[in-house]
C-alpha positions, 0 to 999 in steps of 0.5 A: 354581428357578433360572428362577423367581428370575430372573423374579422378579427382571426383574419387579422390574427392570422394575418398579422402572424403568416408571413407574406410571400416576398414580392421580387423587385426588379430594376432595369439592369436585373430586368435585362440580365435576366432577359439575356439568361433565359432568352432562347434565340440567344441560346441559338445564337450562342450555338450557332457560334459554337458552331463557327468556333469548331470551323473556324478550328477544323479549318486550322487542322486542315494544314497538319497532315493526315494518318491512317491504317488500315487492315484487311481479310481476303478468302478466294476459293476456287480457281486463283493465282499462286505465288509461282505465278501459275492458276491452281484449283486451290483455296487461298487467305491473305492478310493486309495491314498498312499504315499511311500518311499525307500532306497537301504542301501546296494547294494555291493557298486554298486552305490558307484563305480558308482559314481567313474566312471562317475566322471572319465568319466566326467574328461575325457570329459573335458580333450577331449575338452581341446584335440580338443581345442589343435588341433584347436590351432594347426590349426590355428597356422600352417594357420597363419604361411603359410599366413605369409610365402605367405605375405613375398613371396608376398613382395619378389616378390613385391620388385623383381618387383619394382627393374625390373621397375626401371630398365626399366626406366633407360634403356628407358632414355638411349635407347632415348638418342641412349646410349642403343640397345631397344633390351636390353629394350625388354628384361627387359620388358619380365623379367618384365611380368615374375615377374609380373607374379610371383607377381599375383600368390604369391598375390594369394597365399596369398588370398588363404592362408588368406581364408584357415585361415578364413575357420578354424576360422568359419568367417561369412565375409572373404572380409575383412580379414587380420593378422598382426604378428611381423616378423619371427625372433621375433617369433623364438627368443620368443620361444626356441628350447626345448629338445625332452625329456623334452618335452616328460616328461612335456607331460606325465603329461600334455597333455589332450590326455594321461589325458582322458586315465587315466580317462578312464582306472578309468572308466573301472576298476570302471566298473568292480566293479560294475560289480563285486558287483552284486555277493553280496546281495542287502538290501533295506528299505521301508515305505507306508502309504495310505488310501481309499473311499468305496462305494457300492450302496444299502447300507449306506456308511460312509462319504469320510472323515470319511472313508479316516481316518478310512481306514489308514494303514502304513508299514515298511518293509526290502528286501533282494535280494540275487543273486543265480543264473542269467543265467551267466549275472553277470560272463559275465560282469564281463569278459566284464569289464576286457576286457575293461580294457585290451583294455583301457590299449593298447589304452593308450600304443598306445597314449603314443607312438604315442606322443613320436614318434610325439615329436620325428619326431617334435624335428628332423624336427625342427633341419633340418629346423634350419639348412636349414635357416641357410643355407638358409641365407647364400646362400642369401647373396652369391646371392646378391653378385653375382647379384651385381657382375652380375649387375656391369659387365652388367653395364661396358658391360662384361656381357649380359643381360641373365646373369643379368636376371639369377642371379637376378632370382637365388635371387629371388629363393633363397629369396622364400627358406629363407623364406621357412625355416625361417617359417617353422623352426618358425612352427617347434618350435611352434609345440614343444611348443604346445606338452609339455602342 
């Protein structure tokens, strides 16, 4: 007995010097900012943006004109072509170098819509990042909101617990003092394993809930993880039920999905007057200037440096390619872009309505579950009269233990569905707010 109370004692000793490990706590907002840092689809998507930016600027540099040069080394042994005009069995080198330059001045204004598209192909881009980025929002908040109903679940059962073992220690005084049967006793000791039992499943629950959240935030460490929040009511009184149709209106204009289906459909028309502007001709500009090195054995040659500044020559010069006839490539893609078009409009119509109806079934779900806190509320305050009630007549003996046992686990039952409603209703109006921007 001796050892044990030693033990004990340098556990608490040491307990009470080591300093324990700082336990992170994290609201909602840091929950979401640290989902949007680490999630990887929206790393891809981020990319993928990246991405239109670079076409969107490659279509830009497409107007300025293009230079090149170029340099060159022949060898011809045998028979060939001398400078007098006249095949020689003789060996030759020649030596080229130019420079040249060109400039596309009309193309139909292919490279112009060209332009215009990619731009609406990047804005699109950025508004399906801002989508994912809402949806990882909408993630978030609902992990958060049903770790917080699991931790109010967690403390009912807690309470329910403690309530149950303080009566188990008033009971024993009265059934060692012969004013109680132990059978009573017993009974409130299984109620107590029951509630235990309540009490390890709502923790883990919890842990389970805590770990959903971790999994969508992309944590490396989840041991340590934990939120804290006001309670529900402060988050229902901060953000207000708001009408279907103001939200429907507000989300037209705002939300990224119906955005990028703009942007879409002024990519698809673009298209279709690139593809149209093939019809026209298109006139192009160029200039060259080069020169060259010619030696031919068995003959005198002129110096390289001689030769390079005698044998320069420059050029200027238009080109016109009118299109006649291309095996209907450009009738088909000009029908191809129209079809396009056509599909991008029912992919918005499509977007459009799923959002009424998402709004919709968002603005009703939010009124039933208003109304079952409502009543939720109620009915708990009916429960705790009545296990009041039950408790005072076990007390003066007019009822029996299962009675007693009954109502207080009709509480506890209707505690669990307060709590229910009361975050769902919260859940509820955050999805609201979250479709209106």
């Amino acid at each position: 007995m001796y050892i044990r109370q030693t033990i004990t004692i340098a556990l608490l000793l040491i307990g009470s010097i080591t300093p324990l490990a700082a336990q992170k706590r994290y609201t909602l907002m840091e929950c979401i900012e640290t989902a949007l840092e680490n999630n990887r689809n929206i790393k891809q998507q981020e990319l993928s943006r990246r991405q239109r930016e670079i076409a969107y600027s490659q279509a830009r540099a497409d107007l300025l004109p293009s230079l090149n040069a170029s340099a060159g080394q022949n060898f011809v042994f045998g028979r060939s072509i001398g400078l007098d005009n006249v095949y020689q069995n003789t060996n030759s080198s020649q030596t080229n170098f130019g420079i040249g330059a060109d400039i596309t001045l009309f193309d139909g204004l292919r490279m112009k819509h060209n332009i215009d598209a990619r731009k609406a192909e990047m804005y699109a881009s950025e508004a399906d990042l801002e989508k994912m980025q809402d949806d990882i929002v909408m993630s978030v908040s609902t992990a958060f909101l049903q770790a917080l109903l699991n931790k109010e679940l967690l403390r009912i059962a807690e309470n329910q617990l403690e309530t149950t073992e303080a009566d188990i220690t008033r009971r024993q005084e009265l059934v060692n003092s012969g004013k109680m049967a132990r059978g009573e006793l017993l009974e409130q000791e299984a109620q107590l394993a029951t509630e235990e039992l309540n009490r390890v499943q709502a923790e883990s629950n919890l842990r389970l809930a805590l770990l959903d959240l971790a999994q969508i935030m992309e944590l490396e460490a989840f041991d340590d993880f934990d939120i804290t929040a006001p309670p529900a009511e402060s988050l229902i009184s901060e953000t207000p039920l708001l009408a279907s149709e103001a939200v429907y209106e507000s989300a037209l204009l705002n939300r990224p999905e119906l955005r990028g289906m703009r942007y879409r459909l002024e990519s698809s028309q673009k298209e279709l007057l690139m593809a149209r502007s093939q019809y026209f001709p298109t006139l192009s500009f160029g200039a060259n200037m080069g020169t060259g090195y010619y030696n031919m054995s068995g003959r005198d040659n002129d110096a390289f440096h001689t030769q390079l500044r005698n044998n320069m020559s420059n050029s200027l010069g238009f080109n016109l390619r009118i299109p006649i006839f291309n095996k209907f490539q450009i009738r088909n893609s000009v029908q191809n872009a129209q079809l396009a078009i056509a599909n991008t409009q029912l992919e918005m119509d499509k977007t459009r309505i799923d959002l009424r109806k998402k709004i919709e079934q968002a603005y009703y779900n939010a009124i039933g579950a208003k109304s079952r806190w409502e009543a939720a509320q109620k009915s708990v305050e009916a429960s705790r009269e009545s296990y009041r009630f039950a408790e005072e007549k076990y007390e003066s003996g007019r009822a029996n233990s299962y009675e007693l046992f009954l109502a207080k686990n009709n509480l506890t039952r209707v505690l669990g569905e307060e709590a229910q409603a009361k975050y769902e209703y919260a859940f509820r109006l955050k999805i609201l707010e979250l479709l209106k921007d």
